[in-house]
N, C-alpha and C positions, 0 to 999 in steps of 0.2 A: 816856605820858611816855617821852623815848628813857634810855636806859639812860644813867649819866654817862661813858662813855666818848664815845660821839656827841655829847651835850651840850657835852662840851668840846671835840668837834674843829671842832662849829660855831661855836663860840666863837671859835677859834681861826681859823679862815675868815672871820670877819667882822673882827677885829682884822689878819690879815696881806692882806688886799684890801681892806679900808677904805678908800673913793675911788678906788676905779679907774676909768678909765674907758677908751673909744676914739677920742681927741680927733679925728682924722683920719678917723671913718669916714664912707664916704656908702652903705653895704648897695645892696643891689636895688633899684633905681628899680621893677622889674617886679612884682616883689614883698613889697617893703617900703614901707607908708607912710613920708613923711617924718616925720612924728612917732614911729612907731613906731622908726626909726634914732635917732632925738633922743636915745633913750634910753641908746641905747649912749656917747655921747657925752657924756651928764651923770652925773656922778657922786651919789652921798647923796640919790638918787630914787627909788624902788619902780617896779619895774615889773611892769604889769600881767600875772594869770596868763598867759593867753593869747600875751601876744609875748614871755614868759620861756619859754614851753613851746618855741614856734614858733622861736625865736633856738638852744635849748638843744640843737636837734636841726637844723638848718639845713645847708644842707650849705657846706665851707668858702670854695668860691668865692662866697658871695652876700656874704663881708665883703672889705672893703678889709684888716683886719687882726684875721683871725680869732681866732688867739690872745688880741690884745687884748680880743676882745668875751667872749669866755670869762672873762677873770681879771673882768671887769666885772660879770657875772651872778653867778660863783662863789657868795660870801654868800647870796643868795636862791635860786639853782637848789637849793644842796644841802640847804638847808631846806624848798625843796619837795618835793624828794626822799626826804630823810628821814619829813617828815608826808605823802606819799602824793600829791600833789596836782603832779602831772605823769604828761598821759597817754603820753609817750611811752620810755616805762621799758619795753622789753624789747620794744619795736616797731620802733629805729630804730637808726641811729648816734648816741649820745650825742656831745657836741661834746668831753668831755673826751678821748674815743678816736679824735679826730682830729689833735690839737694837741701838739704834743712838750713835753710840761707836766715831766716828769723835766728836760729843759732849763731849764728855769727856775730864777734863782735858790733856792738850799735850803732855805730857811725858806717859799718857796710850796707847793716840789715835795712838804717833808714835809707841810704842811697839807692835799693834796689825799689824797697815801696814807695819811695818818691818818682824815682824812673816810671814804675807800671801807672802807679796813678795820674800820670802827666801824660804818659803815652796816651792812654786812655779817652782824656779829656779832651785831647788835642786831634785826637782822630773824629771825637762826635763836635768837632768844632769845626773838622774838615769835609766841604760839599762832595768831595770824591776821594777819598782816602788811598793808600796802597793797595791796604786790604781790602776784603769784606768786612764788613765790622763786625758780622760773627763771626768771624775767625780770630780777629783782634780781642772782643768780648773772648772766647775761649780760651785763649793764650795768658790773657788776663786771670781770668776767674781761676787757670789751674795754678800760675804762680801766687797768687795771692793764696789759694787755697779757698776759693766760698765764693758762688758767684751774688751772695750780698754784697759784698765791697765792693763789686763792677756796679751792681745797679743799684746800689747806692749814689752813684754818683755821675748818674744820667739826668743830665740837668733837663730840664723842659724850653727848648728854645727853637725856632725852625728848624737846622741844622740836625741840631740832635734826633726833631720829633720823627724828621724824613729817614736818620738810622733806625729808628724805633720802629718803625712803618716795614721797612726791610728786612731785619731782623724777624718781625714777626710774620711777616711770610715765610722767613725760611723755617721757622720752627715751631707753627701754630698745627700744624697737621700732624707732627709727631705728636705732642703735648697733649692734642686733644685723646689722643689714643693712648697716653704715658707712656711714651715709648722714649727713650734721649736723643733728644735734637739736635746732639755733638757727633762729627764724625769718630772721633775717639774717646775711650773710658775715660769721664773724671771722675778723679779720685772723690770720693765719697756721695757719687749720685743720687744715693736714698737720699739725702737731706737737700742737693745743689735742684733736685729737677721738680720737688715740691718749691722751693724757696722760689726759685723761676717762675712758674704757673701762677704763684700768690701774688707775688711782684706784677708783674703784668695783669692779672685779675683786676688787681685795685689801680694801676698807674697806668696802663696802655689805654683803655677805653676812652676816657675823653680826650687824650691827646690826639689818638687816632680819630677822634669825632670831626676835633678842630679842620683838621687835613680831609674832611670828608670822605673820609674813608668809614661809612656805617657800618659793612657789613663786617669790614676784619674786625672792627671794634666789638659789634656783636658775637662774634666767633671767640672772642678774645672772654667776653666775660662770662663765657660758659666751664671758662677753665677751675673758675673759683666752686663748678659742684662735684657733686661727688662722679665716679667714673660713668655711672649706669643712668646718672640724672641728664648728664651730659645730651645723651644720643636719643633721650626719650622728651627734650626740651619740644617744646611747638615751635624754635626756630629754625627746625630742621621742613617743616612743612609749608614755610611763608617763603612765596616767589625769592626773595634773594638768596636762600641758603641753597637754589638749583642753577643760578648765575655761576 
């Protein structure tokens, strides 16, 4: 059951895009069936997993009017989202991290950053989530645009601290090298992959300590020097850093 924060922002997503749809589109002849476009064009219709997945991650030019095909899926994309049932969560460009959705009218622009923020929350709330939670984290940080607003709002509490633990195995070995720890470009990485490093520098180490976890914690607060200080630390030469 999602937490009632989510609960209500998907509520909330279905009440402010209620019948949308993309009256004008005609998609990809090459790669869209014509029924499969239908969809985008009829409003108060379900559409099928498959070409809600395949539309949700599309790349912009295959619509006539992408945004519009967006606000049109919105209600069911973020419901799949939320119960786990889209595979392209942490593999792709999500379509909302294409589309200038902050431009939109206010009462959409807040429905969608209450959605992500609620997703968010309610994943580092859940002991096994759909996802990976850095996939979640990535899906997150590209629609919102800044992965500060993700971890920002990484609370410190069991649940979360075991995400955090996780997360930084999968992306402490890239980090320490500065190399990006996302399988796909975000957008604006010179600032997203320092802000990440810092964030974790000052907040991972004693959480990680808590969960006795020493040495990722140690690994972790090496991120805050500089690239060349990093690899000439002396905790490259004490027994745990050959564990």
């Amino acid at each position: 059951m999602p937490t009632p924060a989510l609960a209500a922002a998907l509520a909330d997503l279905d009440t402010v895009f209620h019948g949308f749809a993309s009256p004008g589109e005609t998609g990809c002849g090459r790669c869209h069936l014509p029924e499969e476009t239908a969809y985008l064009r009829t409003p108060h219709t379900r559409v099928p997993d498959d070409v809600l997945n395949m539309y949700l991650f599309e790349v912009p030019d295959h619509f006539e009017d992408h945004a519009a095909a967006m606000r049109r899926l919105l209600p069911q994309g973020a419901r799949a989202m939320a119960e786990g049932r889209l595979d392209g969560v942490g593999w792709g460009y999500h379509g909302l991290s294409r589309v200038d959705w902050r431009a939109w009218p206010a009462e959409q622009a807040a429905a969608v950053e209450s959605f992500v923020r609620a997703w968010w929350a309610d994943v580092l709330a859940t002991p096994v989530p759909a996802y990976p939670v850095q996939d979640v984290f990535e899906t997150c940080a590209a629609i919102l645009g800044s992965v500060t607003s993700v971890l920002d709002r990484w609370p410190a509490h069991p649940v979360a601290d075991t995400h955090l633990a996780a997360c930084v195995r999968h992306w402490l070995r890239d980090l320490l090298s500065d190399v990006s720890p996302f399988y796909w470009y975000l957008d604006g990485a010179e600032t997203s992959l320092p802000a990440l490093r810092d964030w974790l520098a000052r907040h991972a180490p004693a959480r990680l300590r808590a969960r006795g976890e020493q040495d990722a914690a140690a690994r972790v607060e090496l991120l805050a020097l500089p690239y060349d200080e990093r690899w000439t630390h002396p905790y490259w030469s004490s027994p745990s850093a050959t564990n």
